[in-house]
C-alpha positions, 0 to 999 in steps of 0.5 A: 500500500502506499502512504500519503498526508492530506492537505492538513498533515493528515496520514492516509494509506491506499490502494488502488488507482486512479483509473478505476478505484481507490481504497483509502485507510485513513489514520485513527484518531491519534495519527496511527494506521489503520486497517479496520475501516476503509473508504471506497472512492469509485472511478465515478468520482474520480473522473468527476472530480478531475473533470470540475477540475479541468474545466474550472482550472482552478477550484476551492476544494471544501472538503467539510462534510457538512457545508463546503463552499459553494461553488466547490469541489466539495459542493459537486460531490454533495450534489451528487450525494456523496461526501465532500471527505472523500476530497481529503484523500483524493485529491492529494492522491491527484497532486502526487500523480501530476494532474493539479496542485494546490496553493492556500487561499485563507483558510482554504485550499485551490486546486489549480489543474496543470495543463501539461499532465494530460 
């Protein structure tokens, strides 16, 4: 399995790939690994999250479950029905692969699309 930290230094285990599913373990709550709960992010997310992407170019992410930022990555997903969290893992797993970056705007993170990792 690979590690990997979330945007706030949060470690994360996972598995899979990003052209068809992810299962991410995240830490326990004292920072420790885990094996007991996973999350399953399927191909559907991923390729709609990559696609806001590239068509904005530059996106807040709000991954708060309960009221992310309108307009945000986090916003489409819970239009979708499903969990801004999944943002928390998938999108430092994009930033690892070369697909975007990300940068501090306040308190938030944008996720900037890089043109050239296509």
């Amino acid at each position: 399995m690979k590690k990997l930290s979330t945007l706030t230094g949060k470690c994360f285990k996972y598995k899979g790939n990003l052209n068809e599913e992810l299962i991410i373990y995240p830490s326990d709550d004292n920072g420790r690994e885990q094996e007991r709960f996973a999350l399953a992010i399927t191909a559907y997310t991923i390729n709609l999250v990559k696609s806001v992407i590239v068509q904005k170019g530059e996106i807040l992410m709000g991954a708060s479950r309960d009221n992310p930022p309108q307009n945000s990555l986090g916003d489409v997903l819970k239009n979708e029905g499903q969990t801004p969290q999944q943002l928390s893992y998938l999108v430092p797993i994009l930033i690892e692969s070369g697909f975007c970056e990300y940068s501090k705007k306040g308190k938030a993170f944008l996720i900037e699309y890089k043109e050239n990792s296509r």
